[in-house]
Structure formats: structure tokens, C-alpha cells
N, C-alpha and C positions, 0 to 999 in steps of 0.2 A: 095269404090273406083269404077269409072269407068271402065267396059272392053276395054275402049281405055287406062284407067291408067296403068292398069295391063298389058296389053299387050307391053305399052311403055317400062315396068320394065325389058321385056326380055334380054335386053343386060346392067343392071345394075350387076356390080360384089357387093357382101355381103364379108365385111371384117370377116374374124375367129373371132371370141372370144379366145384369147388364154390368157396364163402368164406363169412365171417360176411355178415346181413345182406342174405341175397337176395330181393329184390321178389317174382322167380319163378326156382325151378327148372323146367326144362325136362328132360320124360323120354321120349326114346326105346323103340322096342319092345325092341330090343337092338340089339348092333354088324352091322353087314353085316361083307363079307370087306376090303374096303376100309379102312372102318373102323379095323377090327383090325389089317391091316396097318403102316396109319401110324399110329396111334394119333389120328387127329384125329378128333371125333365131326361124322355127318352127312357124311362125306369121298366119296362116292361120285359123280360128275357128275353124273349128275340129279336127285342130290335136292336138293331145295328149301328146304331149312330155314333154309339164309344168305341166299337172295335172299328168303324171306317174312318172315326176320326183320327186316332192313334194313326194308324196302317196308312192314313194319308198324308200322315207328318207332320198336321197341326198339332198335336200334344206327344211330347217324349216318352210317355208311357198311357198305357192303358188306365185310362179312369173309370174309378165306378160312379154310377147316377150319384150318389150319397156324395161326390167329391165333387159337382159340378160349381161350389163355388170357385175351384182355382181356376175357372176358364177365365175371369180376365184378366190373368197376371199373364194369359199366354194371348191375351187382345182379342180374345173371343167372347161372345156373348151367343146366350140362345130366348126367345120369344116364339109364342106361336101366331097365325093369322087369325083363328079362332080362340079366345079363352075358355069356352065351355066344354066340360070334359064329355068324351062318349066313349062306347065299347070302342066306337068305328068310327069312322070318317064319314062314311057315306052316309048318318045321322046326321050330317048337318046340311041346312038347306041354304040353298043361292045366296040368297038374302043376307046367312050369317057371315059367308065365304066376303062378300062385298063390303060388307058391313065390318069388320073386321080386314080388309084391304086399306079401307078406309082409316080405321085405327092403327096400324103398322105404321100405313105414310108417315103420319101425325107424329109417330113415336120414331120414326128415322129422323123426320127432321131434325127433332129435339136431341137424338143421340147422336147423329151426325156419325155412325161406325162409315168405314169405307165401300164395305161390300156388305151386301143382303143375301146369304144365301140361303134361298127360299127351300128349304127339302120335302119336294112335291111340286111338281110338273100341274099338276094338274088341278089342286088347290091354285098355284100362281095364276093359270087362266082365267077362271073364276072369280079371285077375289080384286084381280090387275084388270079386268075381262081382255084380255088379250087369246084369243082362242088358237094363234098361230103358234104361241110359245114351244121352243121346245127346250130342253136340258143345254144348260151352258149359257154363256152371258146374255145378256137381255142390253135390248137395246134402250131399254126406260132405266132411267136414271131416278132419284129422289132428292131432290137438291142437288149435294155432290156426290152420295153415294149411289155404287155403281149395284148393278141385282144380276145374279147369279139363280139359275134353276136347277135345281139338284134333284136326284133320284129319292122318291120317301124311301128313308131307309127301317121302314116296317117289314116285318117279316112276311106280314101279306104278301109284300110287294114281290112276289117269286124272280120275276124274271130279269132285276136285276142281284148279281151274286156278289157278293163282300168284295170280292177284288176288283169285278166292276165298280162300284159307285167305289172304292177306294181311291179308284184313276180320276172318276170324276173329282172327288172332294179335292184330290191332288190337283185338278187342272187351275182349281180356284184358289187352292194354298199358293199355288204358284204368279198368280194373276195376284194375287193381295200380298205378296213380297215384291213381286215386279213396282208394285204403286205403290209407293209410301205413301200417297195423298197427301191430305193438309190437317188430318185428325190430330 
């Protein structure tokens, strides 16, 4: 894609991935430019979110962004905390992060998945204002579903590595078999 493409994409909204019934949703900080473009969440080449979700055992093979509708035949869904696309993250301001806190709630109740895993530490404090959080379960709940803080797996994010947040996404694959819930 061109930088005029990508840059057109900034006001393109990304539909959820959702369905009845999800073990866990998965939430994003917001869309990259990427992203937006193709409409496929996580679609940017270095991020990692297909190759740690595979590797962490929620899906039996490697998907590409362009297959993200089969995630809820495997009870997953993905959403972001922000819908507004940027290059980067740190374009977005407090405000949106809350504001967009606010709208996930809303959109948990309604879907009722079992777990929220939030991928970004640091958007979840923000948008939750919870400034203690750190990576792994949360002790806020959303009605019944349970939240979960995952490593952003953006390629920014250097200093955690594919087999790292693999372990993590695995800690919660594992936590969302443990609990059938009442989804």
C-alpha cells in the first residue's frame, strides 16, 4: 500500500469480530493504518498477534489477518479499546483511552464473552484507570466476564519476544478452558 493509502485509511472504522458464546474476546489498543486499510484486525507484518495466537494453542494453525472471520467458530473474538485508526498508539489521547474504556464495558456486557484479553498493559490502565495493573488477570471483572492483560503484541513492543507473550496468551488459553463459564 501506498502512504497516501494508508493515510486515506485513517478515518475508516474496522468492524469487531464478534459472536455468541466467546471463551475470550481479544482487544486491541486501536486499528493501525494497516489495519484500517484492509479492514483485517492485527493486519500490519510485524505484529504478532497471529503467530502468538497459533503458538499459544488458541487456533490449530496459523491464520492470516484476511481469515480473521473463523475466530469465532474457535470462541474468540477480537475488538479494539479505541476505534480510531493511527500510525501509533501514543496518538491517542487520555480522553480517548477512557472514552473508549467506557465503550468496551458497554460492549462486554452486551456480549457477555468469558474473558477480555486486553493486548496492552498499558492502554488497560488508562482506559480501566487502574495504574497498578500489571500483565495477567485483573481483578475487575465486567458483569461475569473475567479481564485478562496481555503484552501489545506490536512489533514496537521489543522487549517482549514471540515466545514470551506466547506463554502469556497460553496462561489465558489455559485459564478460559479451566472455566467453561455460563456463556
Amino acid at each position: 500500500m501506498t502512504p497516501d493509502e494508508l493515510e486515506a485509511a485513517r478515518d475508516r472504522i474496522v468492524p469487531d469480530v464478534v459472536g455468541d458464546g466467546l471463551r475470550v474476546l481479544f482487544c486491541g489498543i486501536n486499528p493501525g493504518l494497516m489495519t484500517a486499510a484492509t479492514g483485517h484486525h492485527f493486519a500490519r507484518p510485524g505484529n504478532r498477534f497471529w503467530p502468538v495466537l497459533h503458538a499459544s494453542g488458541f487456533t490449530p494453525r496459523l491464520l492470516h489477518p484476511s481469515e480473521q472471520g473463523e475466530l469465532p467458530s474457535y470462541g474468540l473474538g477480537i475488538t479494539n479499546v479505541v476505534a480510531r485508526a493511527s500510525a501509533r498508539a501514543d496518538e491517542l489521547s487520555d480522553e480517548e483511552y477512557r472514552e473508549g474504556g467506557r465503550i468496551l464495558e458497554e460492549k462486554v456486557r452486551r456480549l457477555r464473552p468469558r474473558w477480555l484479553g486486553v493486548a496492552g498493559v498499558t492502554a488497560y490502565r488508562v482506559a480501566f484507570g487502574d495504574k497498578r495493573a500489571k500483565i495477567g488477570p485483573q481483578e475487575r471483572t465486567i458483569g461475569d466476564t473475567r479481564v485478562w492483560a496481555l503484552p501489545n503484541p506490536s512489533g514496537l513492543n521489543a522487549h517482549w519476544t514471540k515466545a514470551a507473550m506466547a506463554e502469556e496468551f497460553a496462561r489465558l488459553r489455559a485459564a478460559a478452558e479451566a472455566d467453561p463459564g455460563t456463556s
